[in-house]
Backbone as numpy.savetxt, mean C-alpha at the origin, in Angstrom:
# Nx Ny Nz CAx CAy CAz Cx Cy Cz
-16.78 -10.54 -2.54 -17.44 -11.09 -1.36 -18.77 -11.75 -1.73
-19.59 -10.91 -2.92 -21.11 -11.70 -3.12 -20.44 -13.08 -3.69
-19.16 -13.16 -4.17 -18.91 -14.21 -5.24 -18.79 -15.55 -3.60
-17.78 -15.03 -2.75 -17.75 -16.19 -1.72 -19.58 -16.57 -1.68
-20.39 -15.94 -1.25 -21.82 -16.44 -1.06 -21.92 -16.96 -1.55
-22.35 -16.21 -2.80 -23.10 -17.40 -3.85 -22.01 -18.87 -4.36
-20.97 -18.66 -3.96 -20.35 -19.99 -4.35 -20.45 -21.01 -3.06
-20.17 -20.43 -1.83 -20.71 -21.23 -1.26 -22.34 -22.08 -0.81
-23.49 -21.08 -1.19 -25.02 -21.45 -1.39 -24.74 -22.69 -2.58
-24.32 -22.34 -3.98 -24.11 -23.63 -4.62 -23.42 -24.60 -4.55
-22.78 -24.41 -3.76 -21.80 -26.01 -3.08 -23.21 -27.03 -2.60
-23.45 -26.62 -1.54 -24.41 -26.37 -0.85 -25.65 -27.43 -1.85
-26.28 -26.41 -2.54 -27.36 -26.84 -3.52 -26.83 -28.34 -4.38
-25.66 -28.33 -4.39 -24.93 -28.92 -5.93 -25.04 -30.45 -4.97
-24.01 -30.18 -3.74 -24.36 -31.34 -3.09 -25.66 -32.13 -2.67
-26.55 -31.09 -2.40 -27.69 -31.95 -2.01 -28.17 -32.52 -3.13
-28.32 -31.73 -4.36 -29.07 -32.48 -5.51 -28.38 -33.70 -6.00
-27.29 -33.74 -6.52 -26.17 -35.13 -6.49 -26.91 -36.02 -5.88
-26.74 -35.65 -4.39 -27.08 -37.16 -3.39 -28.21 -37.11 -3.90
-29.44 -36.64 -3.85 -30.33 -37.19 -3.62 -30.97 -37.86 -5.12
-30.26 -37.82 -6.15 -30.81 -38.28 -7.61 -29.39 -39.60 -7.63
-28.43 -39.56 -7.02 -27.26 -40.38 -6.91 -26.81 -41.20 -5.58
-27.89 -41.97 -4.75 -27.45 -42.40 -3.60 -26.59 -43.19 -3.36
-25.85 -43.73 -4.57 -24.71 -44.51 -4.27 -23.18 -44.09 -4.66
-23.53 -42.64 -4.61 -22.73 -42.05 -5.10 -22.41 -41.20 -5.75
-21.05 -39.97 -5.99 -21.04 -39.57 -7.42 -20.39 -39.66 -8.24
-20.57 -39.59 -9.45 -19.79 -39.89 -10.83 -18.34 -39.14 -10.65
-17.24 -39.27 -11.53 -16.26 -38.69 -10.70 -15.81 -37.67 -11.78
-16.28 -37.02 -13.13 -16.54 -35.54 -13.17 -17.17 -34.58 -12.07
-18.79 -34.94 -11.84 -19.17 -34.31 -10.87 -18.90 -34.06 -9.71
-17.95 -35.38 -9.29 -17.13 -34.82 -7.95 -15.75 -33.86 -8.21
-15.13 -34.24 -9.41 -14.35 -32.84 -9.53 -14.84 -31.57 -9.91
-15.64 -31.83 -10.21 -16.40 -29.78 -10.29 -16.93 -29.49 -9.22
-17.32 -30.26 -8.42 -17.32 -29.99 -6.61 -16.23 -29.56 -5.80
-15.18 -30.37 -6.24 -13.78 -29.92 -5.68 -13.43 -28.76 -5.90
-13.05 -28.87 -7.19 -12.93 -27.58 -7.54 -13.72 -26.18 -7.11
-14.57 -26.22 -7.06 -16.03 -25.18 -6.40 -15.66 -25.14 -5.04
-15.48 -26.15 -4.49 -15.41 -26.23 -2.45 -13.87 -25.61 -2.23
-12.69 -25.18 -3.41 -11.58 -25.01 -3.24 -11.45 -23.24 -3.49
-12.12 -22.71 -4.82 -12.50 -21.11 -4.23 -13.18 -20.79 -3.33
-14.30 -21.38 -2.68 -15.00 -21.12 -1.51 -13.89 -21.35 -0.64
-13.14 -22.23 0.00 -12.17 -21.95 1.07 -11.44 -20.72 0.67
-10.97 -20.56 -0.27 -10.67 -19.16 -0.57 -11.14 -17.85 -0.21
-12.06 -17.69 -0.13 -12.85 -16.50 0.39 -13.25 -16.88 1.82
-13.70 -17.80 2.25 -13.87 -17.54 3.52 -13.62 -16.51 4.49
-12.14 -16.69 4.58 -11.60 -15.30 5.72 -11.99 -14.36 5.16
-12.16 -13.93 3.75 -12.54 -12.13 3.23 -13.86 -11.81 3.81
-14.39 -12.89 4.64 -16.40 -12.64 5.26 -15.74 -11.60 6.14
-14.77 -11.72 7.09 -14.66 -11.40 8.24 -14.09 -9.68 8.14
-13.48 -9.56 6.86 -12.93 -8.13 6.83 -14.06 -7.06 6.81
-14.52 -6.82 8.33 -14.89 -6.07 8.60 -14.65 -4.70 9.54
-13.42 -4.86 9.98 -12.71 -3.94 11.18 -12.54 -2.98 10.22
-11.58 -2.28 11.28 -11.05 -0.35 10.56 -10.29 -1.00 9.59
-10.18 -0.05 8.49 -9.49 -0.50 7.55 -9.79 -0.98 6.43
-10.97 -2.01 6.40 -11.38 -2.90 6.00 -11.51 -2.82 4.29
-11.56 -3.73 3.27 -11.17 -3.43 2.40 -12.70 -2.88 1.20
-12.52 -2.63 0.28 -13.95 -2.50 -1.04 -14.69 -3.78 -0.89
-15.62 -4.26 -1.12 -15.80 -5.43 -1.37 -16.12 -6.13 -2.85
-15.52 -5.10 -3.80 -15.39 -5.73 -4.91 -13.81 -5.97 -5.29
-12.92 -5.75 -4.20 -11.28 -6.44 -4.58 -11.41 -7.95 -4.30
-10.21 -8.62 -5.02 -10.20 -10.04 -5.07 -9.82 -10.18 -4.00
-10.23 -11.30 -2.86 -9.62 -11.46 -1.61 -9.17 -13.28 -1.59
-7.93 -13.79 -1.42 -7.32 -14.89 -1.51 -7.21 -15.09 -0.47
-7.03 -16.42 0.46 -6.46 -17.08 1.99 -4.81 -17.71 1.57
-4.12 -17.25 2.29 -2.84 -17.62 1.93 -2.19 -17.52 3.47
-0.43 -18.01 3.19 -0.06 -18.10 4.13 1.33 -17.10 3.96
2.34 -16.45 4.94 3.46 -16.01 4.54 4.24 -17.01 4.40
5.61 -17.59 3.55 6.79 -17.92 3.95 7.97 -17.05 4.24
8.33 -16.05 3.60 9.06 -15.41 4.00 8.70 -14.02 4.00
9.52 -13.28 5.22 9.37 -11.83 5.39 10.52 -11.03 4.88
10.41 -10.09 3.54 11.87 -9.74 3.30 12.22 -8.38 3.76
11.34 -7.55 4.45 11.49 -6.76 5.08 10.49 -5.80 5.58
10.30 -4.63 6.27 9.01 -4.58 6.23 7.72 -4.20 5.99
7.90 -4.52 4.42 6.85 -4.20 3.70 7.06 -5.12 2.31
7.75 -5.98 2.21 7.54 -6.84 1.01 7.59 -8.67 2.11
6.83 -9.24 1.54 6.98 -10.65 2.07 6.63 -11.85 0.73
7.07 -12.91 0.73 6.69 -14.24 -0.03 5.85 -14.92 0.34
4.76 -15.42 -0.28 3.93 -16.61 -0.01 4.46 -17.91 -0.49
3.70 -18.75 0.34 4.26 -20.18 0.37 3.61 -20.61 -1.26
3.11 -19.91 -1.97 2.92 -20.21 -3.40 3.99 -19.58 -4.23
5.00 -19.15 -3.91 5.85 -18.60 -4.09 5.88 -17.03 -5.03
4.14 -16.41 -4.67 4.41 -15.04 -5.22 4.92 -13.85 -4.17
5.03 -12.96 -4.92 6.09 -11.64 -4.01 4.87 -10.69 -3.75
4.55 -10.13 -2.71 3.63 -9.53 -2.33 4.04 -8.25 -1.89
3.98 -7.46 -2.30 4.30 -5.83 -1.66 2.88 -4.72 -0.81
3.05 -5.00 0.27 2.06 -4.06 0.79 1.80 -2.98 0.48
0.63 -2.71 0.23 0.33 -1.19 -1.17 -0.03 -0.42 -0.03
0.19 0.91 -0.09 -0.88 1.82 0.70 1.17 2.81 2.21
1.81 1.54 2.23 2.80 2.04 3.29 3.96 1.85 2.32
5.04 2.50 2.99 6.28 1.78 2.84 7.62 2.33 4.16
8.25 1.56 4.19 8.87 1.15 5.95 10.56 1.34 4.92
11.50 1.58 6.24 12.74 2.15 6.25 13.63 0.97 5.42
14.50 0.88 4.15 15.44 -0.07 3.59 15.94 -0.63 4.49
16.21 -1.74 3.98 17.05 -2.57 4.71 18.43 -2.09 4.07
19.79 -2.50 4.65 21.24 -2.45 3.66 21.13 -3.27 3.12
22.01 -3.18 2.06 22.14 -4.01 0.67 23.67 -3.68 0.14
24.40 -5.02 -0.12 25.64 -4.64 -0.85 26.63 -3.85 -0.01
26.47 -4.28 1.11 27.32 -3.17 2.07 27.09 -2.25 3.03
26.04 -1.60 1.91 25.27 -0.37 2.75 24.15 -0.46 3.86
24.50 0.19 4.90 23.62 0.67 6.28 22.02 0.39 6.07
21.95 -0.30 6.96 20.07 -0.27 7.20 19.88 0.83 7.48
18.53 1.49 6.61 18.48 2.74 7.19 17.58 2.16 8.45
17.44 3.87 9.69 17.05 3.77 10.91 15.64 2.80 11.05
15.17 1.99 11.49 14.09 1.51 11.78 13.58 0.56 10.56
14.58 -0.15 9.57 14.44 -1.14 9.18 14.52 -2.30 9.42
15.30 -2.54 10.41 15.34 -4.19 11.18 13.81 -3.86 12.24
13.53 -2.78 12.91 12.36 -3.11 13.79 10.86 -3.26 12.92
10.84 -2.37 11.49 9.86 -2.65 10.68 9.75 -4.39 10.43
10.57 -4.88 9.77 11.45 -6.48 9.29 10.46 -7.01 10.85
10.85 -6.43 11.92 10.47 -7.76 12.88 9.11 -7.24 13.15
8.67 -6.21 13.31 7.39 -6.18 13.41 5.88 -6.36 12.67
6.66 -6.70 11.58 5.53 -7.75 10.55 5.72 -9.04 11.13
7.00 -9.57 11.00 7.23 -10.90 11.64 6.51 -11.45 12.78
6.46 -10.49 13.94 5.62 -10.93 15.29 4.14 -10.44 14.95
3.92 -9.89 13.75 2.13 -9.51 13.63 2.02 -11.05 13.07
2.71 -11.37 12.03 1.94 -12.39 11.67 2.16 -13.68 12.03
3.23 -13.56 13.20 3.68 -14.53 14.09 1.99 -15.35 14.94
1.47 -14.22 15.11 0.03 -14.30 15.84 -0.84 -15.02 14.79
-0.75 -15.00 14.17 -2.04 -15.86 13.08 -1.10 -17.53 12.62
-0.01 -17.60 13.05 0.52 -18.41 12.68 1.18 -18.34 11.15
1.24 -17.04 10.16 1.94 -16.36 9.25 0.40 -17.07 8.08
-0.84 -17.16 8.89 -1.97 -17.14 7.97 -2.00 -15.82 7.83
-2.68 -15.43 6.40 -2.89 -14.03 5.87 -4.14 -13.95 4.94
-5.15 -12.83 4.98 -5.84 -12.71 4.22 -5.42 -11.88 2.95
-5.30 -12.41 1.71 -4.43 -11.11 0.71 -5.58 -10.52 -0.27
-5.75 -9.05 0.07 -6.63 -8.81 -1.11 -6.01 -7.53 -1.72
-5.86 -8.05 -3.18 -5.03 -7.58 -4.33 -5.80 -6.15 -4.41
-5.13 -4.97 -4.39 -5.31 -3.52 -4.81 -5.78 -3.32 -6.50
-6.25 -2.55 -6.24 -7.34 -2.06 -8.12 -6.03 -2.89 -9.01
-4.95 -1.44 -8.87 -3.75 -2.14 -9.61 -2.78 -2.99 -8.73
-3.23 -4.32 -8.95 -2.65 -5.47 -8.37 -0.79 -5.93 -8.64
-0.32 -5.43 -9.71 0.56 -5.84 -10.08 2.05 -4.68 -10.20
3.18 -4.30 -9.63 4.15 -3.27 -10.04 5.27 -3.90 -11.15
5.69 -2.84 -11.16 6.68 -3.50 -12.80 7.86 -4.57 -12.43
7.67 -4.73 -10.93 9.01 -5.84 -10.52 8.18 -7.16 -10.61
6.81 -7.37 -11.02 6.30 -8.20 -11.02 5.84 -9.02 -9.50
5.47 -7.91 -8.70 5.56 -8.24 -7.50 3.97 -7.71 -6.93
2.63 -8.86 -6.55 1.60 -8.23 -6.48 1.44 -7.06 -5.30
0.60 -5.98 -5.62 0.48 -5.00 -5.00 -1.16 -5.25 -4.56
-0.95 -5.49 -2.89 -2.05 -5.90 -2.34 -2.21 -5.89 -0.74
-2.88 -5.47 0.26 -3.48 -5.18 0.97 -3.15 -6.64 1.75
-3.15 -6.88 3.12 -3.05 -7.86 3.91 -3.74 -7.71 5.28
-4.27 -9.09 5.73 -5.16 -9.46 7.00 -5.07 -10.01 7.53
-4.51 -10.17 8.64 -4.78 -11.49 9.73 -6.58 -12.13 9.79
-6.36 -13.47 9.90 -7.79 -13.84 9.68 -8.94 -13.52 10.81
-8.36 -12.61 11.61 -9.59 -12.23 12.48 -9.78 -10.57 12.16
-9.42 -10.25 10.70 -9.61 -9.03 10.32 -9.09 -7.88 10.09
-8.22 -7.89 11.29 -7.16 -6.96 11.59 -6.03 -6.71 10.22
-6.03 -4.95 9.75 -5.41 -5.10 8.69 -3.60 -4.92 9.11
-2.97 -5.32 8.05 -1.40 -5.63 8.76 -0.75 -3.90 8.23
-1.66 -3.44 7.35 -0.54 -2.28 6.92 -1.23 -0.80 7.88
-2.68 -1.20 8.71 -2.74 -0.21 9.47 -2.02 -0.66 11.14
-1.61 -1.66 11.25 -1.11 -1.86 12.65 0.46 -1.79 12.31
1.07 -1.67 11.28 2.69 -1.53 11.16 2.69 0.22 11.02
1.56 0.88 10.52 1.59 1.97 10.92 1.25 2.98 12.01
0.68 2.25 12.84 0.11 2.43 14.33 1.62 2.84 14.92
2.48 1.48 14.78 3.35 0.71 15.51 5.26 2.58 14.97
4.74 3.31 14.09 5.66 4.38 13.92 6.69 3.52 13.00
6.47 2.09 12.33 7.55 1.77 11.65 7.31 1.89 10.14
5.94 2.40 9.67 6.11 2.36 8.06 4.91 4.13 8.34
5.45 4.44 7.30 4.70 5.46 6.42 4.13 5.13 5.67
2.82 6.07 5.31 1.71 6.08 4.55 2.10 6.40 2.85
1.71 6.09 2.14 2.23 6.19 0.54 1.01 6.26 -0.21
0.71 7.19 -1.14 -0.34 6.93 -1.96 -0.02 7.47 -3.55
-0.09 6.08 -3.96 0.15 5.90 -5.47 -1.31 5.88 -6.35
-2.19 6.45 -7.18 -2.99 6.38 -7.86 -2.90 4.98 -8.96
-4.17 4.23 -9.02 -5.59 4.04 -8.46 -5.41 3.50 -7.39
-4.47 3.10 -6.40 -4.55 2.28 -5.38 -4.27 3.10 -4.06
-6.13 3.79 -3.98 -6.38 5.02 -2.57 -7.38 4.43 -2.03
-7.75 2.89 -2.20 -9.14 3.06 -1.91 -9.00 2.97 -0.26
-7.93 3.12 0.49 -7.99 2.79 2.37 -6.99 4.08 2.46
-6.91 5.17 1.62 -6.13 6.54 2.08 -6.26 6.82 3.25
-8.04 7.47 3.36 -8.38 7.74 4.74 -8.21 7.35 5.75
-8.15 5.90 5.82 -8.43 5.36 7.09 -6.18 4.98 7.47
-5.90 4.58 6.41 -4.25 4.64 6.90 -3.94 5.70 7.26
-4.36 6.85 6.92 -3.69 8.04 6.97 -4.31 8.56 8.47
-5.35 8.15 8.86 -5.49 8.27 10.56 -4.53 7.57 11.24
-4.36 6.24 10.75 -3.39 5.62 11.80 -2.08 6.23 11.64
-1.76 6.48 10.66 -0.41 6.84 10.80 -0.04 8.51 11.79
-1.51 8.90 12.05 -1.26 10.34 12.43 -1.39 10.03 14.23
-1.80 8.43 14.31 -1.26 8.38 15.72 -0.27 7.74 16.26
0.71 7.80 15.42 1.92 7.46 15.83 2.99 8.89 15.37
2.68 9.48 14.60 3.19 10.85 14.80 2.82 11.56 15.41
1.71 11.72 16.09 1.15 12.75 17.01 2.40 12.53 18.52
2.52 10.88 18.92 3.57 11.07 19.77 4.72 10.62 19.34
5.07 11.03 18.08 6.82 10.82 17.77 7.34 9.63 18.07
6.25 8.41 17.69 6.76 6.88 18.00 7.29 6.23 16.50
8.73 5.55 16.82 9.07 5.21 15.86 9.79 6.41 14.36
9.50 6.18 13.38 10.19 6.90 12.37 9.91 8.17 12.44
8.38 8.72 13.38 8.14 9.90 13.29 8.84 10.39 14.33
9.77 10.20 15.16 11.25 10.31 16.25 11.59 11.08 15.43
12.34 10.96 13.88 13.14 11.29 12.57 12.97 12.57 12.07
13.74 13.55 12.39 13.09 14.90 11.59 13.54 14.44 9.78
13.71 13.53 9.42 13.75 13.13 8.02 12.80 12.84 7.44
11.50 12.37 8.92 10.03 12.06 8.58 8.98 13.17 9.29
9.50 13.76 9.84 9.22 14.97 10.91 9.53 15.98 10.86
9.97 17.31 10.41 9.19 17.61 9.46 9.18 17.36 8.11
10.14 16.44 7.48 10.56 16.12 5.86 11.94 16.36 5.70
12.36 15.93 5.09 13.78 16.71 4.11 13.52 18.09 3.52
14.54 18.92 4.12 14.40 20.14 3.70 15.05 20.04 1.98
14.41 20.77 0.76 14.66 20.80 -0.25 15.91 21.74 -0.67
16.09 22.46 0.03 17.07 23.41 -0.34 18.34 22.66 -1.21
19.21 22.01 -0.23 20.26 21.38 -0.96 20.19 20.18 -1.83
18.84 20.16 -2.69 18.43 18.83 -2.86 17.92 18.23 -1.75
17.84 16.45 -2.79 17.54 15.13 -1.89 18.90 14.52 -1.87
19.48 13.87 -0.62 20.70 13.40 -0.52 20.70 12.27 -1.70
22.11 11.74 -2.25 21.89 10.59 -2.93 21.49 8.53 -2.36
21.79 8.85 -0.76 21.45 7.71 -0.45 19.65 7.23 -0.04
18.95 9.01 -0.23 17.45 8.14 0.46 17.01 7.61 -1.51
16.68 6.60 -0.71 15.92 5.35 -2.32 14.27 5.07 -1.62
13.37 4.87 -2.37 11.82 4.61 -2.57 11.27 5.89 -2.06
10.34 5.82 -1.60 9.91 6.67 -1.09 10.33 7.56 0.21
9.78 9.12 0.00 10.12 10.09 0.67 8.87 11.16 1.18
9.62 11.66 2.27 9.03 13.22 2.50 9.96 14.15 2.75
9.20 15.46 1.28 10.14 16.42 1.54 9.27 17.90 1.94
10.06 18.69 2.15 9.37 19.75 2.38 10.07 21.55 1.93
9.83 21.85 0.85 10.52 23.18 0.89 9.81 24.23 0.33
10.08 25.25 -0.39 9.75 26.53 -1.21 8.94 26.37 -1.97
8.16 26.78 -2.78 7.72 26.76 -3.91 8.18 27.96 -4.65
9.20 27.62 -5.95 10.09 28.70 -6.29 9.09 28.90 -8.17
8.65 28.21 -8.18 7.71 28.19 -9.44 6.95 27.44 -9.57
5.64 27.44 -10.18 4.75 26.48 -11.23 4.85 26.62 -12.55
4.94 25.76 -13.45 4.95 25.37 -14.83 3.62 24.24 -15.08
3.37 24.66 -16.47 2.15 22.91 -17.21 2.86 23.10 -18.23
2.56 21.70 -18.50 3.38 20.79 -19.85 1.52 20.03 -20.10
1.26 19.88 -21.52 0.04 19.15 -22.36 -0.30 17.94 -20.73
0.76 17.21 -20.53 -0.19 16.22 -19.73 -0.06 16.87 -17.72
0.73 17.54 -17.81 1.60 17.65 -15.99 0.83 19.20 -15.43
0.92 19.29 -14.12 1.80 20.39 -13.87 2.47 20.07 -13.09
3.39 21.32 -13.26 5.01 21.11 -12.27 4.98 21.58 -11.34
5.17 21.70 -10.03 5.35 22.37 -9.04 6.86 22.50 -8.67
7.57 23.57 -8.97 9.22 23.85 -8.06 9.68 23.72 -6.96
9.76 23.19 -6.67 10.52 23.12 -4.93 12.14 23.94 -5.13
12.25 24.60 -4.08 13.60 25.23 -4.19 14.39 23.83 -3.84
15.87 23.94 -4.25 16.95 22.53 -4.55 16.54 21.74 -5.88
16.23 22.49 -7.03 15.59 21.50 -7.73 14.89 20.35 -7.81
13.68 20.40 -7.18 13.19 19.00 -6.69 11.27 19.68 -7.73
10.99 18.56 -8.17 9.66 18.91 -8.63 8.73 18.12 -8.36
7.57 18.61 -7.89 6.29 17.57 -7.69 5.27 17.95 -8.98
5.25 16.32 -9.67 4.88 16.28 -11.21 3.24 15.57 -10.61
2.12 16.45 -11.14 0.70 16.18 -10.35 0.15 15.98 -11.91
-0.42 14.67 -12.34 -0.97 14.20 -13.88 -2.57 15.26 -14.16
-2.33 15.35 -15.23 -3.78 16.30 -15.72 -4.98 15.29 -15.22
-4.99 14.71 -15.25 -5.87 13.37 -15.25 -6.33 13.11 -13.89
-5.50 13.89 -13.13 -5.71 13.69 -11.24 -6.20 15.01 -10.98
-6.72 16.06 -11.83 -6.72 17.08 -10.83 -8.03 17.28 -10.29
-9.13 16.01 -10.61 -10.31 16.26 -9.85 -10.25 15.58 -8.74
-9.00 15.05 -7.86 -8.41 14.88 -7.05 -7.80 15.86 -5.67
-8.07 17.34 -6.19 -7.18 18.74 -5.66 -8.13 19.36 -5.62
-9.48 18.69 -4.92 -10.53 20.43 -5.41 -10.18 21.60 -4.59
-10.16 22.46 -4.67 -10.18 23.81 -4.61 -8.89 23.87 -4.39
-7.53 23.28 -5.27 -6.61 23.59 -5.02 -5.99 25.08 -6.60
-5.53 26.05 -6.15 -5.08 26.79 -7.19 -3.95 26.44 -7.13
-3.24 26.03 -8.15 -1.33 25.82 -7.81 -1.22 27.01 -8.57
-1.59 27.91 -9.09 -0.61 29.21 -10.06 -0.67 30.01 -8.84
-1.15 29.68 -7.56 -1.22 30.74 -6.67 -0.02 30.05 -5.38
0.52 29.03 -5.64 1.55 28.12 -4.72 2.62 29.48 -4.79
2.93 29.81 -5.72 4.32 30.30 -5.57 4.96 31.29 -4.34
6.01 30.94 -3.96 6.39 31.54 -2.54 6.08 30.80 -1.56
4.94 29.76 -1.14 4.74 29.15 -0.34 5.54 27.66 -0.05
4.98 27.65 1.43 5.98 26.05 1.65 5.16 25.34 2.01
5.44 23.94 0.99 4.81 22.93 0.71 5.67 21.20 1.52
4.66 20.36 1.85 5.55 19.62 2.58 5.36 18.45 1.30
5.74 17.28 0.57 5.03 16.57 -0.28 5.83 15.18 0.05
4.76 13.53 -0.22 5.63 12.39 -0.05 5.12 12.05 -1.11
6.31 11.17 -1.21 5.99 10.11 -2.69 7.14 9.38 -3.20
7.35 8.67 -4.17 8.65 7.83 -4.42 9.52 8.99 -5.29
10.63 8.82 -4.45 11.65 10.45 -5.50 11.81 9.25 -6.57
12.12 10.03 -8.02 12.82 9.50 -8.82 13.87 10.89 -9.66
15.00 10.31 -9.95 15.75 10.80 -10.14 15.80 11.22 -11.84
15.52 12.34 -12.26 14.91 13.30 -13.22 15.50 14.62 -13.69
17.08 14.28 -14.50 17.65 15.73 -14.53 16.61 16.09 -15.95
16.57 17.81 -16.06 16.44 18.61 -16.79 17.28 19.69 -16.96
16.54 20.85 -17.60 16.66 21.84 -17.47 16.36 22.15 -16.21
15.25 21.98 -15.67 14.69 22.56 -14.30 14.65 22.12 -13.21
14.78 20.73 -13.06 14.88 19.93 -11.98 16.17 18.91 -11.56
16.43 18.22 -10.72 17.11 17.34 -10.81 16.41 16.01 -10.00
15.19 16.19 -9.54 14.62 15.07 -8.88 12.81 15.06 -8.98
12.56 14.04 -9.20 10.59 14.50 -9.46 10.00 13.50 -8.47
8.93 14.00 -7.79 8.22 13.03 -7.04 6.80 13.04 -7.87
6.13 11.93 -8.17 4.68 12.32 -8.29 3.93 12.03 -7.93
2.69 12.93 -8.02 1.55 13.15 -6.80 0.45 13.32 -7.28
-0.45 12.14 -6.58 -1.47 11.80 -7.05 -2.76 12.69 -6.41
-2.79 12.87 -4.96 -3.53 13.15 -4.09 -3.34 13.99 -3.43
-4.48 14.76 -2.98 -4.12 15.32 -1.66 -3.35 14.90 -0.44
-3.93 14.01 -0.38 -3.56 12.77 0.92 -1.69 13.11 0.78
-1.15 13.60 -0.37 0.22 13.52 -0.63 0.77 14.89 -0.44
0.12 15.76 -0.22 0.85 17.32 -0.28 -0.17 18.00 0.68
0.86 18.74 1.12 0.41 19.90 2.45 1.00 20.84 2.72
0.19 21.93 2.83 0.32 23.45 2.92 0.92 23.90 4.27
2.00 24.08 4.03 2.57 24.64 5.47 2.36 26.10 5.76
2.48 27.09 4.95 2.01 28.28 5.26 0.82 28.18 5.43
């Protein structure tokens, strides 16, 4: 954001001095390093305005862009043709190859569509710490240009859940309110006892839920491994929490979890061992909760 200022103050400066040592004109290097200069300043512009709930760090990169396509609701295309994945939520699959939309994926799909129907599918995009996932698809935060963020009003709206992947927590807090008022009255996915109270762990995780989840069961053991610890969920399911995060858990004891029921979200991935057959991992608090 200081960078929009000061680039726009030297537009500013650059032009007046030009004219006034050049009245008939300018040379036409110096008018392309003007261009160029007056073309990141339109760039930032809209990031002045991100000031509402939500609102982002002001040392993330913030770009003016437009949508072209919506592929469902929580990944969309820009008319520059990069893939943008909204960091911070993630909203019900669409079908693929045959298979069933899951519940409340066509109303997620349209309810980005009519948010950004309102700006005319203008968007403010500002890229998350870690900007980039391994599908090569940027991981980044989105705005309508009067501020309003798009991944706390799709969670208002009961069609996406809250997700928190480490380093990219810096709007935990404030998503994680919105999303608790659309579960408080069971609007949308929080209707779902699949999101309400979780998937029970016992029999496992079924094989059709894919990305992210909430589950909720036992705690039948803790284990550490040099970098992890493990947490057991009864059904073989494990929540894998990195050594590296645990000043993330203060005053959490996990050697004292055992016997208790734990609710936890995060992207399952599928992880046979000896001990498990499914691992979620968990960065945050914001991601696990004490039901006893």
């Amino acid at each position: 954001m200081q960078f929009c200022r000061e680039t726009a103050k030297g537009i500013g400066l650059a032009f007046g001095a030009l004219f006034r040592w050049r009245p008939h004109g300018l040379r036409r290097p110096a008018l392309a390093a003007l261009l160029v200069l007056a073309g990141l300043s339109s760039g930032c512009v809209a990031g002045e305005e991100l000031t509402g709930p939500c609102a982002p760090p002001t040392d993330l990169v913030t770009e003016s862009a437009t949508v072209g396509y919506v592929n469902d609701g929580d990944t969309v295309r820009l008319t520059n043709g990069d893939r943008v994945r909204l960091v911070g939520i993630d909203t019900p699959e669409l079908g693929r190859d045959g298979a069933e939309d899951e519940p409340f994926a066509r109303e997620a799909q349209q309810a980005l569509r009519a948010l950004l129907a309102e700006s005319q599918n203008r968007v403010v995009v500002v890229d998350a710490a870690e900007s980039e996932d391994r599908y090569g698809r940027r991981l980044s935060y989105l705005y309508l240009p009067d501020g309003r963020s798009v991944q706390a009003d799709l969670l208002k709206q009961g069609v996406a859940m809250a997700v928190f992947v480490a380093p990219n927590l810096e709007l935990a807090d404030c998503l994680t309110a919105r999303e608790r008022e659309a579960r408080r009255t069971g609007r949308g996915i929080w209707s779902l006892p699949a999101y309400d109270p979780g998937l029970p762990t016992r029999e496992g995780i079924p094989d059709h839920v894919q990305g992210a989840a909430i589950v909720q069961g036992r705690v039948v053991s803790v284990g550490q491994s040099r970098n992890n610890i493990w947490i057991n969920l009864e059904g073989r399911v494990a929540l894998k929490i990195d050594r590296d995060r645990l000043e993330s858990f203060p005053g959490w004891d996990f050697e004292s979890l055992e016997g208790e029921r734990l609710r936890a979200r995060g992207w399952v991935v599928h992880y046979s061992n000896r001990y498990q057959d499914w691992m979620i991992p968990v960065g945050t608090t914001h991601a696990l909760e004490r039901l006893d």
